[in-house]
C-alpha positions in Angstrom: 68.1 63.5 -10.0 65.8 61.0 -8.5 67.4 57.1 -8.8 66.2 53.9 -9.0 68.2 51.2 -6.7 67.5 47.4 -7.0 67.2 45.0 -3.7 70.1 41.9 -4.5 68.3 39.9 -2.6 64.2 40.4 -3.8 65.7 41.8 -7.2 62.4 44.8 -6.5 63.4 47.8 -7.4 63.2 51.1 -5.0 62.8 54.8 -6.5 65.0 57.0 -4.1 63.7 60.5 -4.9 64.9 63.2 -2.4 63.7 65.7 -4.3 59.5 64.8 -2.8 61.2 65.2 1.2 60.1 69.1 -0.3 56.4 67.6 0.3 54.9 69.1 3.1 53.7 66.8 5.6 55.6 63.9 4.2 56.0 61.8 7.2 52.8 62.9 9.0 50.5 59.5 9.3 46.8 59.9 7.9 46.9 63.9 8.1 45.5 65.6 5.0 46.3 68.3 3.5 43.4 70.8 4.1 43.3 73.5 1.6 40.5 75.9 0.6 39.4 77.0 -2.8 41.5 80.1 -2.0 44.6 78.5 -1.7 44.3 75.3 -3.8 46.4 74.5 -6.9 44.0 72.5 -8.7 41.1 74.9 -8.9 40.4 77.2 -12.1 42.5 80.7 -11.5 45.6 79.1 -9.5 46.6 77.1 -12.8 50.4 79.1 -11.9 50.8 77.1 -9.3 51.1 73.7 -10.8 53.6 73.2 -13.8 52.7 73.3 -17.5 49.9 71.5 -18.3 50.7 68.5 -21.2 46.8 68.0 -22.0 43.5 70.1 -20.8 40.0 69.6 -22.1 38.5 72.8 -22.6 35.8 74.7 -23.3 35.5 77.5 -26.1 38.9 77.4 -26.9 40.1 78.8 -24.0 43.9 79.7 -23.6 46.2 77.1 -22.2 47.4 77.0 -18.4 44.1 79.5 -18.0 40.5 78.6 -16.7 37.8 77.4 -18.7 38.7 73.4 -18.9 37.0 70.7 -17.6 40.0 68.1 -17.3 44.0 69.0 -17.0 46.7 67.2 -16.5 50.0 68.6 -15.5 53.9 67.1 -14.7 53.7 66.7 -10.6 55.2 69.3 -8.8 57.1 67.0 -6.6 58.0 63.9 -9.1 58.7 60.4 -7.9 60.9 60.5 -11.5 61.8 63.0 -14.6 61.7 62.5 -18.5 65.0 64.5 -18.9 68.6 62.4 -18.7 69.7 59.0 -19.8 69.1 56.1 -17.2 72.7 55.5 -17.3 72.4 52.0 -15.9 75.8 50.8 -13.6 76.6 48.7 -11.3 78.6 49.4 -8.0 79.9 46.1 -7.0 76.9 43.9 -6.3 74.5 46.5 -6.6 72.8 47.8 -9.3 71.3 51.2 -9.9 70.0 53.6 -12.9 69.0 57.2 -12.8 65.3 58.2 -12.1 63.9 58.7 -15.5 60.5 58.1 -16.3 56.9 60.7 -15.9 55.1 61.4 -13.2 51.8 63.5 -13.8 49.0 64.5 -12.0 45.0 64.6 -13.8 43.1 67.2 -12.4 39.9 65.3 -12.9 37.2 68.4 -12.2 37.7 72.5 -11.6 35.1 71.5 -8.8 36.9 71.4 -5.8 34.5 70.1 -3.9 33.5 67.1 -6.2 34.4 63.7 -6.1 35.0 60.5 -8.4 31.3 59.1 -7.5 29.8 62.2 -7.8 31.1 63.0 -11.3 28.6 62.6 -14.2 29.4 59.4 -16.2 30.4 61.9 -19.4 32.7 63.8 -16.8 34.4 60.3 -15.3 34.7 59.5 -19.1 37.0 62.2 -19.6 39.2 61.6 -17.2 40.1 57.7 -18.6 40.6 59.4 -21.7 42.5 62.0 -21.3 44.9 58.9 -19.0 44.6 57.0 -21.7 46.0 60.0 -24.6 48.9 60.5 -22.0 49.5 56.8 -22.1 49.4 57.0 -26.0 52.0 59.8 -26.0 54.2 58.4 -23.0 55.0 55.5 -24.6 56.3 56.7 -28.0 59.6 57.3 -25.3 61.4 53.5 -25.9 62.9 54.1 -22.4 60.2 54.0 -20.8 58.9 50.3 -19.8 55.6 50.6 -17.6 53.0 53.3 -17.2 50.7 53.0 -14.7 47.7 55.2 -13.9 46.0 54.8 -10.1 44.1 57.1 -8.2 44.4 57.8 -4.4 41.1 58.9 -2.3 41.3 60.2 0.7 44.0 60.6 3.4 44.2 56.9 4.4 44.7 56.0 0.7 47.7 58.3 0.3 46.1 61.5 -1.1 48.0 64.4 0.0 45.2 67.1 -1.5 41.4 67.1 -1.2 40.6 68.1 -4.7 40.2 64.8 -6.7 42.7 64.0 -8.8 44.4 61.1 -10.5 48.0 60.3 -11.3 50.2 58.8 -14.0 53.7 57.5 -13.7 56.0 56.0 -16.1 58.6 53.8 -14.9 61.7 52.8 -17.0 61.2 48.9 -15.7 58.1 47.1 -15.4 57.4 46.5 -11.8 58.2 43.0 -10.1 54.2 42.9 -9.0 53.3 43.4 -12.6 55.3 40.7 -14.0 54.0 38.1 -11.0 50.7 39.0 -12.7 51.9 38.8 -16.4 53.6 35.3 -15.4 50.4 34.0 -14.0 48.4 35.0 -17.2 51.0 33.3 -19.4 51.0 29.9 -17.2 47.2 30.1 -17.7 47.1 30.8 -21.4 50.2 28.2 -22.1 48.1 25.3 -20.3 44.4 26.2 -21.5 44.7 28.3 -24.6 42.7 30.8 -22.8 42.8 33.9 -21.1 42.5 33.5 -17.8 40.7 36.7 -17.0 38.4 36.1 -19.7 37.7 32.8 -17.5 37.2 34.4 -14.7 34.7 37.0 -16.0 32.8 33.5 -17.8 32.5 31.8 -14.9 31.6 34.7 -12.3 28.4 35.5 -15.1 27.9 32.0 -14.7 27.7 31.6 -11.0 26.9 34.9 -10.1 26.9 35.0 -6.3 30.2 37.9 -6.5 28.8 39.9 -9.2 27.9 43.1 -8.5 26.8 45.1 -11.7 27.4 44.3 -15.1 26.7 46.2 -18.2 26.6 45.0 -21.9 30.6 45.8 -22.4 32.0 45.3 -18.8 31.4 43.6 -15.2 32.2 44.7 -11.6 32.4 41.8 -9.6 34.2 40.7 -6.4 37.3 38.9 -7.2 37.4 35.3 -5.9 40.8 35.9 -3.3 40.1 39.6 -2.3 43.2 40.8 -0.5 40.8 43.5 0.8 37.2 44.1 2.0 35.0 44.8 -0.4 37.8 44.7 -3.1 36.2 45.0 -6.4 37.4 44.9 -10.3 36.0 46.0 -13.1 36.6 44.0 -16.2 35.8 44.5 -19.7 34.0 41.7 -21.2 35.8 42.1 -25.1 39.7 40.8 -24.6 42.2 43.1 -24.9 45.6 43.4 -22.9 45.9 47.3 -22.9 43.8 49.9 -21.2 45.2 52.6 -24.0 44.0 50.5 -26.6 40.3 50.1 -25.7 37.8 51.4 -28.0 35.1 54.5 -27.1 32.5 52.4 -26.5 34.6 50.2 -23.7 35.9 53.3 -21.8 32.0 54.6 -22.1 30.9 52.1 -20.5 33.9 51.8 -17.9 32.8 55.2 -16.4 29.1 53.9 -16.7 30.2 51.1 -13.9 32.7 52.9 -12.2 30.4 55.3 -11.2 27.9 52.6 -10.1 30.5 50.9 -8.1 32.1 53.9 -6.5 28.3 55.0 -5.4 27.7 51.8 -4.0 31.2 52.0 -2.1 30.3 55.0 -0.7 26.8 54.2 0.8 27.6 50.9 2.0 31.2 51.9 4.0 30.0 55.7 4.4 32.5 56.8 2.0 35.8 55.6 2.3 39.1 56.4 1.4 40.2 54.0 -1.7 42.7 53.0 -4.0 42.1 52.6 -8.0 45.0 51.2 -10.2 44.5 50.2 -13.9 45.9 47.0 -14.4 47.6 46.7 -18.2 50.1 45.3 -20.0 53.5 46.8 -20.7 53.6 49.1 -24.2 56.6 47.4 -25.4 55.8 43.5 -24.9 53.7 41.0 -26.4 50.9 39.8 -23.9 48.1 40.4 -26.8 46.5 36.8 -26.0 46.9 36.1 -22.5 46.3 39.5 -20.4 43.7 41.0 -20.1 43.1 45.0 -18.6 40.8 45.8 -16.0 40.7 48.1 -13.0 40.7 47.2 -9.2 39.1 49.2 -6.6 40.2 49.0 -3.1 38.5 50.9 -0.2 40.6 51.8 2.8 38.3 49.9 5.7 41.0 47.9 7.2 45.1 48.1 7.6 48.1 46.1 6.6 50.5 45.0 9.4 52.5 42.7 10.8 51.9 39.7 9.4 51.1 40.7 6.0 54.4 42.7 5.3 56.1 39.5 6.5 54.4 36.6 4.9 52.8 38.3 1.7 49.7 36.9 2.9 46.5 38.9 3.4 43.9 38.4 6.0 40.4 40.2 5.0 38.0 39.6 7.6 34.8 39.8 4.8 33.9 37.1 2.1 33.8 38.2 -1.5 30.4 37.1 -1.3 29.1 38.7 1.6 30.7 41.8 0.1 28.6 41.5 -3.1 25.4 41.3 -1.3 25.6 44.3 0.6 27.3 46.4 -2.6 24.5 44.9 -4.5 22.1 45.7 -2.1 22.6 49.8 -2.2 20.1 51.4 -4.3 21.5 53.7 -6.8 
């Protein structure tokens, strides 16, 4: 049973989950895993090696756990944390810990091994933020469960362990320290102005322009004004709302209109890096209706964190937001 442990001096919480040391190549730094069609779990005819699925799009009204579907998500075969148990929260003298319960599942975005995010059509890319956004639905009927985050690793630098793309889902039964930092900021903002402060953001950046770098009628990519990366970028939906489960069909349309924009840019401009993309929402249980606001960063893999930045928080990122905007803006799609 995996278990959650909490620092007494940060108050951050750590999953300790033995059970993914079975991972091959755990500790082996920026080696992917390199499997062929033959051998890989995500591709249609191998669906028995992955567990169950939980949701598959598919075509004809073809049998579960069999080919013919164009998006599946199954439980990870390795989980960070498992739905079954009671968190049985103790304390062992100034420590505190609770068992490892929570979801961890994998979205097999495309049968196409050999396909990625950017390449996708925007229909296909729209699938895969709904079916996230019908596990979120489901996932957080469970009252235990406090945070569900979906994110997306590309590439080996970014933490993908396989080549076919795929996202993930995990739901946690706290809601991360890193989360609340942002929630706290969003309240401060709306306490003092009345306003969202992302919906500020996305106001003023229209306005001024220079770190825009695609905008459709119901969302904006632009670069964000303190990137912690290169070439950082988030996509915002211009209509407020604090959760990415509850956005409307037309919103997630046009999401994977400008993701697929921004990812194609990405990949021109920095020859197709390895990335990170984590949807930013609020948690399913809490009241942030009026002052948080979902959106979805992107962060390519172009530069490393060391030193300084695990010790001080701070980041150093070598390229303006702005200069990063003109060269993504520059790419012709």
């Amino acid at each position: 049973m995996p278990e959650l442990r909490k620092d007494p001096v940060t108050g951050r919480w750590v999953i300790i989950s033995t059970e993914r040391q079975k991972r091959p190549y755990e500790f082996v730094f920026d080696r992917p895993k390199v499997i062929g069609r033959e051998h890989c779990p995500f591709c249609p005819g191998h669906e028995a090696l992955t567990p169950p699925e939980v949701l598959a799009y598919r075509q004809n009204g073809s049998a579960p756990n069999a080919p013919g579907w164009d998006v599946r998500v199954v439980p990870n075969k390795f989980p960070a944390l498992r739905v079954e148990g009671e968190l049985d929260r103790a304390g062992e003298g100034m420590f505190d810990r609770m068992n490892g319960i929570g979801a961890h599942e994998v979205i097999i975005e495309t049968p196409d091994h050999d396909k990625t995010l950017a390449r996708m059509t925007e229909a296909e890319i729209e699938r895969v933020f709904w079916a996230a956004r019908e596990r979120v639905l489901d996932l957080k009927r469970d009252f235990r469960l406090r945070y569900i985050l979906v994110f997306k690793n590309h590439g080996a630098q970014a933490g993908a362990t396989l080549e076919h793309t795929h996202s993930q889902l995990i739901a946690l039964p706290v809601v991360p320290d890193f989360v609340r930092e942002e929630l706290e900021g969003a309240r401060r903002h709306f306490a003092a102005k009345e306003r969202c402060v992302f919906c500020d953001i996305v106001a003023q950046e229209l306005a001024d322009g220079r770190r825009v770098v695609q905008e459709h009628a119901d969302m904006v990519a632009l670069a964000p004004y303190a990137p912690r990366f290169p070439f950082e970028t988030w996509l915002l939906p211009r209509r407020h709302a604090a959760r990415f489960e509850d956005a409307p069909r037309g919103d997630v349309e046009s999401l994977a209109r400008l993701l697929k924009g921004v990812l194609m840019r990405i990949d021109r401009a920095l020859e197709s890096p390895a990335y990170n993309l984590i949807v930013h929402t609020a948690p399913p249980a809490e009241n942030h209706g009026d002052g948080y606001h979902w959106h979805v960063e992107v962060m390519p893999k172009v530069t490393r964190t060391a030193g300084f930045e695990w010790g001080t928080g701070f980041y150093i990122n070598p390229t303006s937001p702005e200069e990063a905007t003109e060269v993504l803006r520059a790419v012709r799609l």
